[in-house]
C-alpha positions in Angstrom: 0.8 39.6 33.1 -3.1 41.0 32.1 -2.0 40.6 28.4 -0.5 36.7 29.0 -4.0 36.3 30.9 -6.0 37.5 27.5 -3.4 36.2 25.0 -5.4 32.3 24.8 -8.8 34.0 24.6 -7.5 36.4 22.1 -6.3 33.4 19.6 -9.2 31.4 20.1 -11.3 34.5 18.6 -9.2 34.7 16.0 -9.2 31.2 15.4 -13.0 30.8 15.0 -12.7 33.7 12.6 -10.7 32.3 10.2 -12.9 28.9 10.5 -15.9 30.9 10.4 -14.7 32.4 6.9 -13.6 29.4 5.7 -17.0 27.9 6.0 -18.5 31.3 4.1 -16.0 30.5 1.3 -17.8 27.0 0.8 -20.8 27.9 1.4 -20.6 30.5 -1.4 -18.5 28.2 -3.7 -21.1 25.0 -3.1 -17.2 23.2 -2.3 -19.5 21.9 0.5 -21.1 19.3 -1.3 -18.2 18.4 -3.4 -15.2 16.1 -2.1 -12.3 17.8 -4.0 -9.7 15.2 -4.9 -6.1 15.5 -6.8 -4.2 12.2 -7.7 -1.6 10.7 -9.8 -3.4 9.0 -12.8 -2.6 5.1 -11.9 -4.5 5.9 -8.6 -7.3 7.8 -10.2 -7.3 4.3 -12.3 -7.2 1.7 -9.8 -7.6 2.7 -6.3 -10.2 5.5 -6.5 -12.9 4.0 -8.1 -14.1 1.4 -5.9 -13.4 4.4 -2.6 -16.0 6.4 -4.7 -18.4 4.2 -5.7 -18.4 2.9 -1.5 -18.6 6.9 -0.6 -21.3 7.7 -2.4 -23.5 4.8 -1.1 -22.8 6.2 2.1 -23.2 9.8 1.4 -25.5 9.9 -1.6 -25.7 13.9 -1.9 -22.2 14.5 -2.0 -20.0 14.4 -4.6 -16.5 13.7 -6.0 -14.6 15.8 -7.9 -11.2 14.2 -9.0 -7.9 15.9 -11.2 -5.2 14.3 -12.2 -1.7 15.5 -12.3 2.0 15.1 -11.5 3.7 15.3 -8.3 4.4 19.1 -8.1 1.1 19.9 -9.6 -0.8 17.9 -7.2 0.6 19.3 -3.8 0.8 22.6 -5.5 -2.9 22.4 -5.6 -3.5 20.9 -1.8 -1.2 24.4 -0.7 -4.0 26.2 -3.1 -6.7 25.0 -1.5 -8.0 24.1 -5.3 -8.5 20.6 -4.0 -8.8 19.0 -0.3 -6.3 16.3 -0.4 -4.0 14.7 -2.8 -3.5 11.1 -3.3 0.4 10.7 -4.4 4.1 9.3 -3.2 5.2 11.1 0.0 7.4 14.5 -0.5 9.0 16.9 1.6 5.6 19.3 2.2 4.4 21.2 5.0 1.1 19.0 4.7 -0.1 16.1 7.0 0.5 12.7 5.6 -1.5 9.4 6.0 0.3 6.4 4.8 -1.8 4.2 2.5 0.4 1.4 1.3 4.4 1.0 -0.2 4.2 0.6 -4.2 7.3 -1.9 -5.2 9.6 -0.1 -8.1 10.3 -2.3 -10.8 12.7 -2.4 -13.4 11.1 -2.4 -16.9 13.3 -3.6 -19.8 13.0 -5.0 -23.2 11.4 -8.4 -24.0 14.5 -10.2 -24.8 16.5 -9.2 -22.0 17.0 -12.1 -19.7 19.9 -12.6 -17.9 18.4 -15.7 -15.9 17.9 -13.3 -12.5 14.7 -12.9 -10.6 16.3 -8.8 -9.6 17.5 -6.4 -11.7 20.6 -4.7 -9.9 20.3 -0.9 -9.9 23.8 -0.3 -10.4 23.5 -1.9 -13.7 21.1 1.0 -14.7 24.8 3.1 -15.4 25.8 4.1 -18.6 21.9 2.8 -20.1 19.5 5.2 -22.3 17.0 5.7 -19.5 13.5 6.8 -20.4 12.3 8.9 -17.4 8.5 9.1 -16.4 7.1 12.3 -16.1 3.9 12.2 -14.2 4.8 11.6 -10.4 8.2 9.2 -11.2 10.5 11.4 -11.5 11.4 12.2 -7.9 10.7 8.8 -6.5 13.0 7.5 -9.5 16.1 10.4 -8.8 15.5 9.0 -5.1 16.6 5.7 -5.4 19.4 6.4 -8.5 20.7 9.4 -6.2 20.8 6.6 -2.9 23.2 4.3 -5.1 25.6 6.8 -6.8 23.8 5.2 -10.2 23.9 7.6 -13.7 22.0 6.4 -16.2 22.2 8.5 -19.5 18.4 10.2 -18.6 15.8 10.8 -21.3 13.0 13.2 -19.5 10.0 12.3 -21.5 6.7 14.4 -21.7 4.5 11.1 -22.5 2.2 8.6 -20.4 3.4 5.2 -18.9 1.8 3.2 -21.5 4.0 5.2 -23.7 6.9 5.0 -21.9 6.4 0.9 -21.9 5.8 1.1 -25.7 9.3 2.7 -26.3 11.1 0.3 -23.8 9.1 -2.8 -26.1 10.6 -1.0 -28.6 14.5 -0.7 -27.3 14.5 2.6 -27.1 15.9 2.6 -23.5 14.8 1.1 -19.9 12.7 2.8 -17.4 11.3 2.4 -13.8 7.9 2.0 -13.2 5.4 0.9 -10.3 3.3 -2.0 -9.6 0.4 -0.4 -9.6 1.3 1.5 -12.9 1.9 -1.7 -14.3 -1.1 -3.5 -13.6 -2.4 -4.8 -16.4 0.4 -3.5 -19.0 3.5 -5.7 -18.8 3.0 -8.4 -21.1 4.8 -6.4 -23.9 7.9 -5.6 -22.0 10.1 -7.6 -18.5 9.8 -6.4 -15.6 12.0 -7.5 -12.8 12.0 -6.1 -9.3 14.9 -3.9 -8.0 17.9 -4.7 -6.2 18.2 -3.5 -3.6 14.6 -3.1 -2.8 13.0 0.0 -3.8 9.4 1.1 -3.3 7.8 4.8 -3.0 5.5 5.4 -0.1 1.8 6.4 -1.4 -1.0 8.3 0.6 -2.9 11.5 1.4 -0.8 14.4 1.8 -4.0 17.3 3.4 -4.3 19.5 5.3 -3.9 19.3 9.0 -7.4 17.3 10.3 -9.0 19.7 12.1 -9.0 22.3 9.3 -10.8 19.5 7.3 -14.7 19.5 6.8 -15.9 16.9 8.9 -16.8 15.2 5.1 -13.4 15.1 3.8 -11.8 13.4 7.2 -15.0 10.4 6.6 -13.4 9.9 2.8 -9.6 10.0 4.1 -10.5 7.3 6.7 -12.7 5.0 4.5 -10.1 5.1 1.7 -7.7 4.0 4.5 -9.9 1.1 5.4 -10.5 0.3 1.7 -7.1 0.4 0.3 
């Protein structure tokens, strides 16, 4: 019973510890005036911009530090404590998630396939070359074939998206990319959404909040309210 009664008081040492050296660690590192930020490239290119450029208005002496990389690399680095938060699709981490917006998944084809619908059925993806994306698709993609029993003859490619579109122009195969990751690019190639509907989740995976410096929670909720 005495050890039950000193048992909270013991953790809450311990806990203010391990804060109290993670705030040493910044201190020493300078992290504290940097915002670290991981995310897949199409978000780097059209969401995190105009967050930034609001942030820093607000908060003029700190700065933004952003790396781009694929899925795995990304939470790999959140786990790592190389960066504070990631901005990608939702995976199966131990991290705490905050949901930003659904991205629709499209179907993107050659331009002279038109078979006169306004959806592209993902069964018919069977049996095609299919030209996998490599940076953040992959597992979003598998998701959606895996759902429907669909077995497409998969290419893994090691290029970007504006690759991957080039060889689709180019009838090397068909792929599956985003709307966001299309934005801009899709006048060389059809793009027709999926059907069934398909979309992949995208947010901040980080850290629970209250291990967070108090900086980092102000940029996860204005990107919220911005995007």
């Amino acid at each position: 019973p005495a050890g039950e009664r000193i048992y909270p008081l013991v953790r809450q040492v311990l806990s203010a510890s391990q804060a109290l050296d993670r705030e040493i660690a910044l201190i020493n590192s300078h992290k504290e005036d940097t915002i670290r930020v991981a995310a897949y490239s199409s978000i780097a290119m059209h969401w995190l911009p105009e967050v930034i450029q609001q942030f820093r208005r607000n908060q003029p002496g700190i700065g933004v530090d952003i790396q781009m990389g694929s899925v795995d690399e990304v939470y790999r680095w959140v786990l790592e404590d190389r960066v504070d938060m990631c901005f990608a699709s939702r995976q199966d981490a131990p991290l705490e998630w905050t949901f930003l917006r659904d991205d629709e998944l499209l179907a993107i084809l050659p331009p002279e396939y038109d078979s006169g619908e306004t959806a592209f059925p993902v069964e018919a993806f069977n049996g095609q070359e299919f030209l996998m994306p490599s940076m953040g698709f992959d597992k979003d993609i598998l998701r959606v074939l895996n759902e429907h029993g669909v077995t497409p003859l998969i290419r893994t490619t090691q290029v970007s998206d504006s690759a991957v579109i080039s060889m689709v122009e180019h009838g090397l195969g068909v792929s599956v990319l985003s709307r966001l990751v299309l934005r801009g690019r899709q006048n060389s190639v059809r793009a027709l959404p999926l059907e069934p509907r398909a979309v992949r989740e995208l947010g901040i995976a980080a850290r629970p909040q209250k291990e967070l410096r108090p900086i980092a929670r102000q940029f996860i909720r204005q990107a919220c309210e911005m995007i």
